[in-house]
Structure formats: C-alpha cells, structure tokens
NUBA-917665 format. One line per 5 residues: number of its first residue (from 1); their letters; for each residue x, y, z of C-alpha. Coordinates in pm, 1 decimal. Each point is the difference from the previous one (the first is absolute). Layout:
NUM> A> X/Y/Z  ... .
***
This chain:
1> XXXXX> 2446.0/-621.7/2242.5  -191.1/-138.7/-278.9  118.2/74.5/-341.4  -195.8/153.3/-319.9  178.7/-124.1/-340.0 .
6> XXXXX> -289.4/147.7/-188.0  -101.5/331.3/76.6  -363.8/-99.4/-231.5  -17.5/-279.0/337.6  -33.7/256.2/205.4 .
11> XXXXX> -351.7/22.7/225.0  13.2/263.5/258.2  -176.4/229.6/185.4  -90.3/343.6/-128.0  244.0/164.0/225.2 .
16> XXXXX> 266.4/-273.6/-73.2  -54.6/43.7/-429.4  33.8/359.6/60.3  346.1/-0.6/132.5  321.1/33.0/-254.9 .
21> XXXXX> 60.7/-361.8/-133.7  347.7/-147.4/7.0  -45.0/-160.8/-350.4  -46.0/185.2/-332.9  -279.5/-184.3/-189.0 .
26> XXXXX> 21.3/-76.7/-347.5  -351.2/166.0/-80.2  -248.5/-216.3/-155.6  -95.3/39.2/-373.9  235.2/214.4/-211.7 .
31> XXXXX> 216.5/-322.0/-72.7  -263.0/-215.3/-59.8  -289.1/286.1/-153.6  -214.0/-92.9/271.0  -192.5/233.0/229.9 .
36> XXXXX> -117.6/-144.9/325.3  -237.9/182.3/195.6  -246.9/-131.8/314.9  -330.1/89.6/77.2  -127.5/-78.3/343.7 .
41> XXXXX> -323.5/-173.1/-143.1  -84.8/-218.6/-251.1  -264.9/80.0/-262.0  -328.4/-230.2/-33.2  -4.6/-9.6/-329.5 .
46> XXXXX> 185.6/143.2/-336.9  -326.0/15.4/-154.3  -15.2/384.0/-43.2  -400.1/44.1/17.0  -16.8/-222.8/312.0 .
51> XXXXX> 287.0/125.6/206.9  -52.9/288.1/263.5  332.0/98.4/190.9  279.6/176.1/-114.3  301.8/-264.4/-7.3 .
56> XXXXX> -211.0/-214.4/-249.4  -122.4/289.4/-234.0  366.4/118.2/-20.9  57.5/-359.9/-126.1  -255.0/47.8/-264.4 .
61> XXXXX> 150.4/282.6/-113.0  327.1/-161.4/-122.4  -215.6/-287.8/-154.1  -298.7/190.4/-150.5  -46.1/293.0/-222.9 .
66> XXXXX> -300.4/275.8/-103.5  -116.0/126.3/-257.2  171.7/357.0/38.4  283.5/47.3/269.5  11.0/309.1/238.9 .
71> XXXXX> 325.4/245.0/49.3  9.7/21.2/382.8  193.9/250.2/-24.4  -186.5/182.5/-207.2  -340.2/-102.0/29.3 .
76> XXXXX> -14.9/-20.5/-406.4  -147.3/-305.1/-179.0  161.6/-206.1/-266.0  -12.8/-258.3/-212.6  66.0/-421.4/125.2 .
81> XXXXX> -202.1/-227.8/-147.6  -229.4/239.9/-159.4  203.1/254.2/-241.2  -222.1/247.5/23.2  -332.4/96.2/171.7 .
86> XXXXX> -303.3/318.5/-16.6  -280.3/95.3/157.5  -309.6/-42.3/-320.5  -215.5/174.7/244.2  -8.4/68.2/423.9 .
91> XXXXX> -117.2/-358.0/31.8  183.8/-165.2/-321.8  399.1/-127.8/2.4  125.8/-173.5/-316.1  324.1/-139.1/-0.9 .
96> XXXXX> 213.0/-138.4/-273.6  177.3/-341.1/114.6  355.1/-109.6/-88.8  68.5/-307.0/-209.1  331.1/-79.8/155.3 .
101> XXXXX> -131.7/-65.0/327.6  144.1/-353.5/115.4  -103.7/-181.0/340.3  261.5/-163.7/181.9  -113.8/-333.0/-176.4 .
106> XXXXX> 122.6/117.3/-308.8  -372.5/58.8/-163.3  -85.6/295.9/-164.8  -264.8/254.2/178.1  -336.4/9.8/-201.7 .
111> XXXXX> -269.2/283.9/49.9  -185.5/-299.0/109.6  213.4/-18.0/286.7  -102.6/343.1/68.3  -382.6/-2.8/-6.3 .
116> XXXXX> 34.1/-280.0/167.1  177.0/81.2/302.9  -157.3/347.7/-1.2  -352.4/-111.6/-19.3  39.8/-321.3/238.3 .
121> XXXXX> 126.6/198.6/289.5  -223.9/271.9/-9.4  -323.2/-264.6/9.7  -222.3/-16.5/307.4  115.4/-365.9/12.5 .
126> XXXXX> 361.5/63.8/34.5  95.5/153.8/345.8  284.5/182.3/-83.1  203.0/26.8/311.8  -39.7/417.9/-54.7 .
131> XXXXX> -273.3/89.7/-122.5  38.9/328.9/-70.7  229.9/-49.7/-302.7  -245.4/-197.2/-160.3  -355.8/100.5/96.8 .
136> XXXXX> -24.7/311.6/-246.4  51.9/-198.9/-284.5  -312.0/-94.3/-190.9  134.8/-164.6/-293.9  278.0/-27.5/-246.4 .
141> XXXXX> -89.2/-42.0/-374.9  237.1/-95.2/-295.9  47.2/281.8/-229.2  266.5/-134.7/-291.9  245.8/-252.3/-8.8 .
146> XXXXX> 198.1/196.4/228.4  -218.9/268.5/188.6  -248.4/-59.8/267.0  -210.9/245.2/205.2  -70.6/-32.5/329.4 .
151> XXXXX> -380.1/125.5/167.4  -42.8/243.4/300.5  -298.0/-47.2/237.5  85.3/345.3/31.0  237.6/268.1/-37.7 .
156> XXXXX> 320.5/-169.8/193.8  265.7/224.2/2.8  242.8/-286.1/140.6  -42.2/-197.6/-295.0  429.4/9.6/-63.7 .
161> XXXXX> 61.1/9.0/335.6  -164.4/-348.8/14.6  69.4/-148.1/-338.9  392.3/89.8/110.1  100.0/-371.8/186.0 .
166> XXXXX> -326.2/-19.1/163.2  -105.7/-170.9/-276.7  218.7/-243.4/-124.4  -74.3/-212.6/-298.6  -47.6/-393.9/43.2 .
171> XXXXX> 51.1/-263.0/-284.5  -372.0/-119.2/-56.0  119.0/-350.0/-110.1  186.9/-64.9/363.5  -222.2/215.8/224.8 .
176> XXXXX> -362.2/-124.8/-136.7  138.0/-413.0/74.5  135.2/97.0/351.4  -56.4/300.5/138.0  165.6/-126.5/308.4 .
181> XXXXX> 332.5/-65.6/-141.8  80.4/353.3/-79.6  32.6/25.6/386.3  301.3/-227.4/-15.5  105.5/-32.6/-339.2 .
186> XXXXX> -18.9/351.3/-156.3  -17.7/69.4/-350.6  49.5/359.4/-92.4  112.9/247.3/-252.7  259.5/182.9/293.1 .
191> XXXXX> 341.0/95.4/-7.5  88.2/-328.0/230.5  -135.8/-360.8/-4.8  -7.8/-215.5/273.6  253.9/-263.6/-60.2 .
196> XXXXX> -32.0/-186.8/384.4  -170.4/-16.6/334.0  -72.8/-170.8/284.9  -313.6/181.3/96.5  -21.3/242.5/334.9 .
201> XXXXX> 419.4/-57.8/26.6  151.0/139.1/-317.8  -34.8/92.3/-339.2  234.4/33.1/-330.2  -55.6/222.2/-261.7 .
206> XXXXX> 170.8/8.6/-308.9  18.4/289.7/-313.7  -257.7/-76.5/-242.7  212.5/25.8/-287.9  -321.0/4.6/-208.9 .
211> XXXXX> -57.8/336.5/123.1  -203.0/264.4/-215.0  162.0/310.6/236.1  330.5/89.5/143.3  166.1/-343.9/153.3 .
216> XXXXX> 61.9/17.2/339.5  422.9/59.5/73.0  -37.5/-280.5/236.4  -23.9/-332.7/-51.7  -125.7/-195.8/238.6 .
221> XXXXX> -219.5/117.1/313.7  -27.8/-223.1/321.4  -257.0/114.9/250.1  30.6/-162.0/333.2  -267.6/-4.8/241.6 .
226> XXXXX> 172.4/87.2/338.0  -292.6/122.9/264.6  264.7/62.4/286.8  156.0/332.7/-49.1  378.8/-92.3/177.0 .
231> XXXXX> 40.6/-273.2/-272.7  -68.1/248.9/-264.0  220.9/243.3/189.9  291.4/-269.0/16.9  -19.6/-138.0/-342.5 .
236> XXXXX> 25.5/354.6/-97.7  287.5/96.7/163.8  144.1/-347.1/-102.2  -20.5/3.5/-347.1  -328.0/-249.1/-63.7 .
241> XXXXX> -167.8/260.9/-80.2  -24.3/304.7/-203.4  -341.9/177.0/90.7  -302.2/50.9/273.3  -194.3/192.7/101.1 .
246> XXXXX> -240.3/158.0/236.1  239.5/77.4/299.1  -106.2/166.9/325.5  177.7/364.2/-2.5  235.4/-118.7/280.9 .
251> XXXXX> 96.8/-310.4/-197.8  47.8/208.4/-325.0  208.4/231.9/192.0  228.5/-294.8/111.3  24.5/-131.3/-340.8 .
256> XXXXX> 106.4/349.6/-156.3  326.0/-20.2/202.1  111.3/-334.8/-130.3  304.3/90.6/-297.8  -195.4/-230.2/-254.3 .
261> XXXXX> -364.4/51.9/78.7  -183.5/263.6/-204.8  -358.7/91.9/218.2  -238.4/197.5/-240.5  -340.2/159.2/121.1 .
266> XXXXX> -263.9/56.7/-295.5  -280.6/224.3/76.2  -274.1/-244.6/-66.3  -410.9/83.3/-40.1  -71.6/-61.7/341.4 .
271> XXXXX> -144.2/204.5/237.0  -87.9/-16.6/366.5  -271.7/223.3/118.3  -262.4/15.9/329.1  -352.0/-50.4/-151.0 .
276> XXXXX> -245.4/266.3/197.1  -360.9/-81.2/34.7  -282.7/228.7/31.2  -263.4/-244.8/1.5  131.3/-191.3/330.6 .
281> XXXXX> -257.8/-21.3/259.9  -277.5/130.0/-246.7  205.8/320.3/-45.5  -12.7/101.3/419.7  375.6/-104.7/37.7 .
286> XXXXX> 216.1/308.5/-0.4  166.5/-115.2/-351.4  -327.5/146.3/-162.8  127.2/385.3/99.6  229.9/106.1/-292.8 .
291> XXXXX> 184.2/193.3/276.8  70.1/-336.9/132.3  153.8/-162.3/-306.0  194.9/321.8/-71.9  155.4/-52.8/372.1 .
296> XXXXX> 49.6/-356.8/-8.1  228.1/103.2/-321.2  187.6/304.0/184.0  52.6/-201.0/275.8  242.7/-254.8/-151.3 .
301> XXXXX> 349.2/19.2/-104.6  36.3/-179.9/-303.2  326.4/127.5/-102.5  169.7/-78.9/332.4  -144.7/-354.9/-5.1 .
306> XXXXX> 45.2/-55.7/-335.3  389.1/97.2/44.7  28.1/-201.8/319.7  -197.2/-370.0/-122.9  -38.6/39.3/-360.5 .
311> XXXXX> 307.0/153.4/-163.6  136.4/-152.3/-367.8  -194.9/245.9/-253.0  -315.1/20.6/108.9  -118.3/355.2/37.3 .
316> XXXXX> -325.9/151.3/152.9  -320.3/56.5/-246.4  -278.6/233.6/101.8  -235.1/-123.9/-264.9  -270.8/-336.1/7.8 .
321> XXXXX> 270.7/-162.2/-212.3  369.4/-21.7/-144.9  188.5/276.6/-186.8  108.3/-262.9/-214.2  -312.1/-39.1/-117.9 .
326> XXXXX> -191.9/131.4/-310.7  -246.9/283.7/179.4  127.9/31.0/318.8  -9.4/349.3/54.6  217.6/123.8/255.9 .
331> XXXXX> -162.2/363.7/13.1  -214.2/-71.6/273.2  -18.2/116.0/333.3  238.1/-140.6/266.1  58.7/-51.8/358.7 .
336> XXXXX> 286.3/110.8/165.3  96.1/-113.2/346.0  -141.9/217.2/228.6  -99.0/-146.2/312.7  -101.9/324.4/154.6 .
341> XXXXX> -248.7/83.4/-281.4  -128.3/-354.1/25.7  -75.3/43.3/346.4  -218.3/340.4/-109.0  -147.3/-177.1/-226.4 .
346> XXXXX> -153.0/-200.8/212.9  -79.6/215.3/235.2  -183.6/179.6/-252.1  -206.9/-322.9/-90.4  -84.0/-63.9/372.1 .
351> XXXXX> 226.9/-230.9/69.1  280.7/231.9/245.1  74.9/-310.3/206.9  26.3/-218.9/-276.2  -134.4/-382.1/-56.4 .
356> XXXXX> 83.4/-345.9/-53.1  -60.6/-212.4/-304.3  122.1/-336.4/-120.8  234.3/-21.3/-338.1  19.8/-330.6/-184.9 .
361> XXXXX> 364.4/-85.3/-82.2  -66.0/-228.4/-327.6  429.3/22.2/-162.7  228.4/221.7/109.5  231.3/-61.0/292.5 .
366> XXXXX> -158.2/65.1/306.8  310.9/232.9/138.5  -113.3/195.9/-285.3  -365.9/86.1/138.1  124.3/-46.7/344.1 .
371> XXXXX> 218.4/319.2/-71.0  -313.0/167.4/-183.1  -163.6/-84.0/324.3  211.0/168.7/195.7  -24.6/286.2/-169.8 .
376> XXXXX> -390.5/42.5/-4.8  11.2/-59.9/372.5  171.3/298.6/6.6  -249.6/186.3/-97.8  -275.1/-157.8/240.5 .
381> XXXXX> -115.3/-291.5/-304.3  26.5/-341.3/172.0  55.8/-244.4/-268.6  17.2/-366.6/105.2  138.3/-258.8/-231.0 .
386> XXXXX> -177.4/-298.0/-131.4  212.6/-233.8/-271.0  -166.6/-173.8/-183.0  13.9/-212.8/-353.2  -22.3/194.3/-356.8 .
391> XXXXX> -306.7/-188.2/-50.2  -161.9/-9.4/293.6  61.4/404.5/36.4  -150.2/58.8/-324.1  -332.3/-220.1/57.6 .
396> XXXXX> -38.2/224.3/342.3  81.7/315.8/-150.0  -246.6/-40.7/-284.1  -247.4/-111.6/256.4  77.6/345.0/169.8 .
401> XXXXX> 50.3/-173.0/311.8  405.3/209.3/-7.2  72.7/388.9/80.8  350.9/-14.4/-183.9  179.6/-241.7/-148.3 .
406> XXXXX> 390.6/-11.0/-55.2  107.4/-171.8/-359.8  176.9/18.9/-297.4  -72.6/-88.2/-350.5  146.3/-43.2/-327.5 .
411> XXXXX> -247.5/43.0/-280.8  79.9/-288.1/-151.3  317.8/148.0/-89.2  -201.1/245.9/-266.4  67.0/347.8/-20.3 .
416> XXXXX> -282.3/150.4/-24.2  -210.3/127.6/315.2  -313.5/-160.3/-207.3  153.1/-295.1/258.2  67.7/194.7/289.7 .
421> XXXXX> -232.9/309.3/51.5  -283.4/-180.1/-163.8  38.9/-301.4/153.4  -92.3/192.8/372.5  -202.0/283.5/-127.7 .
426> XXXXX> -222.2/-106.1/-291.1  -287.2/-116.6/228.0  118.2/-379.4/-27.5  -11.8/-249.5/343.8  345.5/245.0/126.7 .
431> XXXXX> -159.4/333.2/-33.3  -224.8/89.6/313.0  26.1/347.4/-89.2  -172.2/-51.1/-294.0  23.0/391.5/-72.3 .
436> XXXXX> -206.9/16.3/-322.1  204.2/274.4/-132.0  266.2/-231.2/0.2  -177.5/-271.1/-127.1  -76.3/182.4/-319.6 .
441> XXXXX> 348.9/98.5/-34.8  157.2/-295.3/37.3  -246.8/-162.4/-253.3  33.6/269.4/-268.8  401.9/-88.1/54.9 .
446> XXXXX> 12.5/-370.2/-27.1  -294.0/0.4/-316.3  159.5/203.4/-202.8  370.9/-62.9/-238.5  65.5/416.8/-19.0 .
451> XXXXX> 334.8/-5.5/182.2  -49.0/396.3/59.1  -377.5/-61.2/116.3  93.0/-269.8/203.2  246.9/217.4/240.3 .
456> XXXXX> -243.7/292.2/68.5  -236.5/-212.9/137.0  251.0/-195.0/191.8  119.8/313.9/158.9  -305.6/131.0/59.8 .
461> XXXXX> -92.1/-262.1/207.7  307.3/-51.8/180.7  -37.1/370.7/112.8  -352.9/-90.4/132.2  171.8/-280.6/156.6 .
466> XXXXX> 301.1/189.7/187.5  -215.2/301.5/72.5  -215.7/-237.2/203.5  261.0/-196.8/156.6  -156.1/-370.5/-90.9 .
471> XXXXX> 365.0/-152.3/69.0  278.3/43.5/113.4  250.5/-66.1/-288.2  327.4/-94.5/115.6  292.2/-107.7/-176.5 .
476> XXXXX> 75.0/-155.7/-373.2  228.7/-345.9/86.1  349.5/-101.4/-105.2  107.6/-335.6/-98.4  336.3/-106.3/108.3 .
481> XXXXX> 185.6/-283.3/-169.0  381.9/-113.4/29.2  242.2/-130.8/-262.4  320.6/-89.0/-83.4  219.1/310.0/-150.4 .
486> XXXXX> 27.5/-128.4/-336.2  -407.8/-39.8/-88.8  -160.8/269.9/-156.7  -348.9/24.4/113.8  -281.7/173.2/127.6 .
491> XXXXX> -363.0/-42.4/111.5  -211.7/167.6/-178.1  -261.3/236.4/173.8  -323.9/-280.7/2.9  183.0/-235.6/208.3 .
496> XXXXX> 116.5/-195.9/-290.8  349.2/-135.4/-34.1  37.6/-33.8/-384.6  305.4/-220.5/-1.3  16.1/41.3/-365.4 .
501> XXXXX> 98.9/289.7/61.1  338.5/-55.5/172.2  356.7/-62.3/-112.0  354.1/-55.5/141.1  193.7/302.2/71.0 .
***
C-alpha cells in the first residue's frame, strides 16, 4: 500500500478526504502568519471597476478602500478614507478627505485622486463593469483643500451604500498611463498589497504596513485557485490549507465531523424565489387568476424542502426580498402549506382538474424544483422543468416568452430591497406585472434619502405584492465555508470574505 509522508500530498476523493486521517497536520499559517485559503475560480482582473464575479471583488476588497466603510453588522456608516461625510441637501454629499491616506506605493492620496477616480468612472466613456454604483453620479466638484461634494442626478438614497468599497479610489498618476495594469499590478490604499502572483494560479498578499485603518492581525494571505472541490477538501484536511468555501450541505456536513475542521454557515443576501407571470400568453394562461398564484404558493412546502436540500442558516422569507435588508417588511401576507386549500382555490378559479405549465430552472439545483414539482402535482399543477442558463432565462423571461422562472439573486450584496424588490417590481425589463401602484411606490422609495419615508413605501408595496401572489418567495441562502480550528473568521452577510478581518485563535 502506497504511503502518504505528507498529509498536505494528499488528493482524494470526497468520500476518501472525509474519513478520519491517520496523520495530525501541522495546520498551515499560525507559524508562519500566513493564511491560505482557495477559491475554485480565478478572477479576470483585480481592477475593481472592471471585475464582475465574486472571488475577484473579494480580492479587491483587501487591496482597495472607499471613501466611508460600512458596519455589516450593523448597517452603520463610518469613516475610511473620508473622515467624515453629510447630506448638503437630498441630492448633495460633501465629504471631508483624510491627509494620511497612503497607496501601497508609498505616495500620499490627493483630493485629486478623488475627483479623479470618482468622476472618470462615472463617465459615459468608462464602462464600469456595474453600473449601478456609478450611473447616479453626475459630478464631483472640489470644495476646499480637503472637502469635495459629490452631485446626484437625483435623490439616491444608496449613495453610502455605494461609496462603501464599491468605489475604491485609484492613484491618477498610475491609472491615467495604464489603465490596464491595475488588472495585474494593483495599486491601492487597502489593508493588504499584493506582493506576488502568477496570474489565474495563485496570489500573495502581504499587510500594507502603510495602512491608514486597523492593520490586518495577519500577515501574509495566499489565495490559491483550486477549481476541483476534493483537492480543496484534501488540502484542508491536510494542513495546506486554512479556508474555503462554498460547500454543498452534504460536504459541509462531512467536514463538521473532522476534530480540526471548523464549518461555519453565514446567512448571506441571497434569495431564491419562483417568479409568477401574469402576462404569459397575453394574460389567458391560468397564472393571470390571483387565485392561481395564491395556490401555486399554498401548494409548496418550502419549509420541508428547505430542511431537506438547503439546510446551513438559511431560513424561509415571505416577502419580494431579504430580511436582512433595509425595507423588507415582513408584515405581509403569507402562504402556508395547504395543499387542500390550494386545490379549492383552484377550483374556485375554474381550474378543478388542474393544468400544466412550463417553469424555467435558471440557478438553483434542480432536486430543489424537482421536489417543488412534486408538490404542485399534488395538487393537479403539472409543472415541467426546463434548465436553462442565467442569461439566457432572463432574455426569455423579459421577452415574456416564460410562465415561472426558478432563481436566486444577491443584490449585489446591498442591503437594501432598493436592489431586490425594485429591481422586479419597478416596471424595469423584470417586472411584467408592471402594477402601477407598485411602480409609484417603489419610485417614491428609491428617490428619496428619508430612511422613515423610505420603509412605508417599501412595505406598502410589498403588501400589494404578497396580497397578489406575484412570486413565490422562497428561502434566504447560507454560505458554508470550512477552516482550520485555530482561524477566526467569518463571511460576512454580502458574500464577501473580508480576510482582514481574521486572526489566529
């Protein structure tokens, strides 16, 4: 029998990792201060305004900072680069600008850096990657030596939300030579630098001693890019390793019996929902009956399924959005299961012997809507499955060519239902309701910076919203990561690892 003398050598099988190991490993980082985590992708760029998933914009955020900095845990603003900040007017922000600010080159931050940055990537020219965290700005003006004021196109009450790491601040004297470069060669103001890397394989991060916040209590931070889950699983359990993340339920469940593996699940912003449309089929279809909708939610067992497939923290919401969001009301009407009232339901709409009726699968796990399935059959709804890509499912459904489609979405990691509720309801290319009660609503909400205001016509409309049964909402997600038992660390509830964040136990 073959022989392991290094237990971080190790590349097995999921079922193989799992099992006890004979060795003890001598966990990665504490003796040397390094932390080594793996993500299963590798970003496209580290240029924060042109990089779109998840693994790379959790890179920026160790290399790049804002001009304010958001408590996640409890939703209150603060000071980063800027000291302090204040609404002039509904559609006027001046903030004051430190002078201590260094980038990881060892130059001082200038306001010119500032209006710089701010006014490049908000220009029709630009092409920020998102451009919803730029497109409401409509200019940014020096005030003083230290003060500048940014311009609303209109009231934008996610003004902090976005000028918190959204945002980050580029040195104009590197960025305006090569753009490209910052993709590969970062310069930023963040708690880390990047010190190495050999580009889609690995990357080294060191503490920016030069720092204007709280240093990091790590040193160094080595992301590995590892796309096949068993190697993460095995370096894990081996010791060449000290974090990853995003593990199946059954894998996490594994993991959390192993002596020196840690498995935490963070409720996260995502939700999962079934999207109902009353327009399908020039509103003949049965969907366009309220009684209908209000079945098609009765009819499903959400908490059963969600116990059974989903599990970590997730929990069920009965709003158009996530309790963890600002405005998401949860005083709305709900839907127990109830298959027997579903089925008078639709008696009572004409439809006794029930119907059949297509439901696009764009993300979640197709046992998941299989088991959804299963349960509208029940009650005489024939649903039959048809997967298909994010994109592609989203081009159809906005061509109302789809009857219901199964997703999930994270706002961007906001919280603030401005990027959830809105985003479906607010008579954009998702909304095919286009309920002009809503519509107002929603507008009045996401125009105005009155926090108080703001909520009553949030819940307003999500009342209108559950009353009427436009969706089915479903479940908010959990994020499950593993590490080592002497890291201290948690994701935070955008999605976001914030590796400054952790230290050695």
């Amino acid at each position: 029998m073959m022989k392991h003398t290094h237990c971080s050598r190790l590349l097995i099988t999921l079922s193989a990792a799992l099992l006890p190991l004979a060795c003890s490993p001598a966990w990665a980082g504490k003796a040397d201060d390094t932390l080594n985590v793996a993500f299963d992708a590798a970003p496209a760029t580290l240029d924060a305004y042109k990089e779109s998933d998840r693994p790379g914009l959790a890179l920026g955020r160790m290399l790049y900072s804002g001009l304010i900095q958001k408590n996640q845990q409890t939703g209150e603003f603060g000071p980063a680069i800027a000291s302090a900040y204040k609404f002039t007017d509904d559609k006027t922000l001046e903030l004051t600008i430190r002078k201590d600010v260094r980038f990881h080159d060892g130059s001082l931050l200038k306001l010119d850096d500032v209006l710089y940055t701010l006014n490049l990537v908000s220009s029709k020219d630009y092409n920020a990657r998102f451009q919803n965290t730029v497109s409401w700005i409509a200019g940014v003006d020096k005030v003083s030596d230290n003060t500048i004021r940014i311009r609303m196109k209109e009231p934008f009450p996610l003004a902090l939300e976005m000028l918190s790491e959204n945002l980050p601040i580029y040195p104009r004297s590197y960025y305006e030579k090569a753009q490209s470069d910052m993709g590969v060669k970062p310069i930023g103001t963040g708690p880390y630098r990047l010190a190495e890397s050999q580009p889609g394989s690995r990357y080294v991060f060191e503490r920016f001693d030069g720092y204007f916040g709280s240093k990091p209590a790590i040193q160094r931070l080595v992301v590995r890019i590892l796309p096949d889950a068993n190697t993460q699983y095995a370096e894990l359990l081996g010791g060449g390793l000290d974090w990853i993340w995003r593990l199946p339920p059954d894998a996490a469940k594994r993991m959390a019996s192993q002596p020196n593996v840690d498995v935490k699940s963070s409720s996260i912003m995502r939700i999962s929902y079934i999207n109902i449309n009353p327009a399908f089929q020039e509103g003949k279809s049965p969907l366009a009956n309220v009684k209908v909708r209000q079945a098609i939610n009765m009819a499903i067992d959400r908490e059963s399924i969600r116990k059974a497939l989903v599990g970590g923290s997730s929990k069920l919401t009965d709003s158009a959005c996530n309790p963890l969001q600002f405005g998401c009301t949860t005083d709305v009407r709900t839907y127990s299961y109830d298959p027997q009232k579903a089925k008078a339901l639709l008696a009572e709409a004409g439809y006794a012997n029930g119907f059949t009726i297509d439901m696009v699968v764009a993300n979640p796990p197709r046992s998941i809507l299989e088991a959804a399935a299963a349960n509208l059959a029940q009650v005489g709804i024939k649903v039959n499955l048809v997967e298909q890509q994010f994109g592609t499912a989203v081009t159809n459904w906005r061509d109302n060519k789809v009857a219901l489609m199964a997703a999930n979405w994270g706002s961007y990691g906001i919280a603030d239902v401005a990027l959830s509720t809105s985003n479906f309801f607010k008579g954009a290319g998702d909304d095919l309701v286009k309920n002009p009660e809503v519509v107002k609503l929603l507008t009045a909400g996401d125009t105005s910076v009155n926090r108080d205001f703001r909520a009553t016509q949030y819940g307003k409309a999500l009342k209108i919203i559950a009353d009427q049964a436009y969706w089915v909402p479903l479940w908010n997600h959990s994020l499950n990561a593993a590490q080592a038992k002497n890291l201290n660390f948690a994701v935070d509830s955008d999605e976001f690892p914030r590796f400054y964040k952790a230290s050695w136990k």
